[in-house]
N, C-alpha and C positions, 0 to 999 in steps of 0.2 A: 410487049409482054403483059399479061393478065397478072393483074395480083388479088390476092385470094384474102378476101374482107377479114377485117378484124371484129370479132364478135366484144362486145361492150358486156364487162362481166355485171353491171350495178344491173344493166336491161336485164340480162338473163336472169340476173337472185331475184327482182321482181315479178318477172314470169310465172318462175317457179314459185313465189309465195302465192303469185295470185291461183295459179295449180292447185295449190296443196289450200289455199282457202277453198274455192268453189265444192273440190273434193269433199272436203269435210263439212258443209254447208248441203250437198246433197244427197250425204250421210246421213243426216242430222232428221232429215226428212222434211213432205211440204206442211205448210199448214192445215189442219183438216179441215177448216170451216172459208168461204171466201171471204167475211168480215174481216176474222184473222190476217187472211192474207194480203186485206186491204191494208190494213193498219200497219203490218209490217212492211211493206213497201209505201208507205206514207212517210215513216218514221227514215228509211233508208235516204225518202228523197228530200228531208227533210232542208237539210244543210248544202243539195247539189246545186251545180249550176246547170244551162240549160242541156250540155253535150253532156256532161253525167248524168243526169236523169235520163235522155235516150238509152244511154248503157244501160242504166239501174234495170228501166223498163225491161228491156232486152234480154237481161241476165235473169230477171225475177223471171219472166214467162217461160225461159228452156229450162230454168230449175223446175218449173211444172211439170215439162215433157221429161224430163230427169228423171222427176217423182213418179210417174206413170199415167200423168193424163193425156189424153189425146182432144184433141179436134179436128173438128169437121168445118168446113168453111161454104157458104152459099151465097152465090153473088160477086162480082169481080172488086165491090170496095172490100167487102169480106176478105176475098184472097190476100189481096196488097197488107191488108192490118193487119189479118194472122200471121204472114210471114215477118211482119216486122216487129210482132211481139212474141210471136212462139217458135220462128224459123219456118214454120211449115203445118198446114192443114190441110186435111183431105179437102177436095173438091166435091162438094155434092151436086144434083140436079139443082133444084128447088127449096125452099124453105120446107116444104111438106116431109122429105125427105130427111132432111138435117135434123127436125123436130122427132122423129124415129128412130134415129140414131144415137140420142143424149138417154148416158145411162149413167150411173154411179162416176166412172174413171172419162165418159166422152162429154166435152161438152161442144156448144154447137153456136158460130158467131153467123148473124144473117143480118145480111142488108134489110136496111129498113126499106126498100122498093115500091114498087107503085102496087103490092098486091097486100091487104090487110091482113099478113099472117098471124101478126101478133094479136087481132082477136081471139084464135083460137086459143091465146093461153087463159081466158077468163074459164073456159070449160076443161083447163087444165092445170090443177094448182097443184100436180106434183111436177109439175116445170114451170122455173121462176127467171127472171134477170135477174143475173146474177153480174155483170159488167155492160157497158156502152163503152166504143171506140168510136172516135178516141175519145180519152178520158179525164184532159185536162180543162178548165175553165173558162178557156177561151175558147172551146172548138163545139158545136152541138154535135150530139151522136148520131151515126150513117149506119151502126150497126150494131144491134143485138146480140151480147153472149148468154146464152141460156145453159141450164144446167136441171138437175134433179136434186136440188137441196135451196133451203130458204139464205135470206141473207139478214143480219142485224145492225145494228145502226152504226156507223162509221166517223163520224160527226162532220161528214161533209160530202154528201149524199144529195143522188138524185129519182125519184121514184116515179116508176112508170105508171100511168091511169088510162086506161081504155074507157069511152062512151060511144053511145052511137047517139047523143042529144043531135037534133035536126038544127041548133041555135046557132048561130054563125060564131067563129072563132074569138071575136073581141065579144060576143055575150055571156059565152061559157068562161072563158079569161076571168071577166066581170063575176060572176056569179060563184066562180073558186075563188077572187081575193076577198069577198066579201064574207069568206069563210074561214078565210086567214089563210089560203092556199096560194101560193105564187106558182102560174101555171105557163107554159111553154108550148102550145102545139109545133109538135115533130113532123108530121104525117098524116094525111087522114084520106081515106081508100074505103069503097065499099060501104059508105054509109057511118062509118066509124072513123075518130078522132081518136091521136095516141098524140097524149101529152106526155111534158114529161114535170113533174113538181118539185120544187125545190127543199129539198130536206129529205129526212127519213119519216117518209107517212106508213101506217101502219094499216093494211088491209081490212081491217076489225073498226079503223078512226072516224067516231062517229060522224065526224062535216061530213065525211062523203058521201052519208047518207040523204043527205040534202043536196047535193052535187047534179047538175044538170045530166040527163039521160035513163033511161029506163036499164037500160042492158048497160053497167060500166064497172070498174074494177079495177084494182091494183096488179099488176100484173111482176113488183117485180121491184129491185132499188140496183142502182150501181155507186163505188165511189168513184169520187171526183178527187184529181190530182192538184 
């Protein structure tokens, strides 16, 4: 004989709170600005351990899609991230693409690949980084979230720099700490170097004007977890 499970009523009364929190949590609305929304998911994951912070992550990102942003995802590291922080992003061709696609409500996560897309954002500063996955401390970022809004300083921040200096990696290094810059090449494709700099650097800060390369730029900050 089959017998017919017994439902644990303490499981269920938590279910239903955690229900009726989310509910009212995506009520409430998302954050407008992505600093903001850095900071509140900073503060959230503040006291987790390391399978609560998966969650946190998890939960912060569909409250996005909740809230009515979408994404677009280009690249197969791309796909894997965005499903595992937003449930789901469209699939685009190319970077070229996905960069077309980021409006007000879409934003757009892109492998960092072997082709130098993310030059194109010096000739376009109404799309900024606005996130890198992943995004904790131990991991370097494989992937670009882009948007059409700026981002502000989060106190634990990393900021993207584009050059095309012809200097090999350890001279450019060299010549950003001596400028008080701690720098990190990511990528570099096409002639061009995408570092990434430790802190909140501010596109306008005057070191980089001494900063190795002719053609270079900020392109952009994400936080770090």
């Amino acid at each position: 004989m089959l017998e017919e499970p017994q439902l644990d009523a303490g499981r269920l009364a938590l279910d239903r709170a955690l229900i009726e929190a989310l509910t009212a949590r995506i009520a409430a609305g998302a954050h407008s600005r992505a600093d903001a929304r850095a900071l509140a998911l900073r503060e959230a994951l503040r006291d987790a351990d390391p399978l609560q912070a998966r969650i946190l992550r998890a939960v912060h990102g569909r409250m996005e899609v909740a809230g009515g942003r979408r994404f677009v995802a280009s690249g197969p590291i791309s796909a894997v991230l965005a499903a595992d922080r937003w449930g789901a992003a469209t699939p685009v061709a190319d970077a070229e693409t996905a960069l077309g696609r980021v409006d007000p409500s879409v934003f757009a996560l892109i492998d960092l690949g072997d082709r130098p897309w993310w030059g194109r954002l010096l000739a376009r500063p109404d799309l900024r980084v606005v996130g890198a996955l992943p995004d904790d401390r131990a991991s370097a970022p494989r992937a670009l979230l882009i948007a059409c809004e700026t981002t502000g300083p989060t106190g634990d921040d990393r900021t993207f720099w584009v050059t095309d200096s012809p200097l090999s990696d350890a001279r450019v290094r060299a010549e950003l700490a001596a400028l008080g810059l701690a720098a990190t090449l990511l990528t570099s494709a096409g002639g061009l170097k995408l570092y990434a700099l430790a802190g909140y650097v501010q596109p306008e800060d005057g070191r980089l004007h001494q900063a190795p390369g002719a053609l270079s730029g900020v392109i952009g900050s994400a936080p770090v977890y």
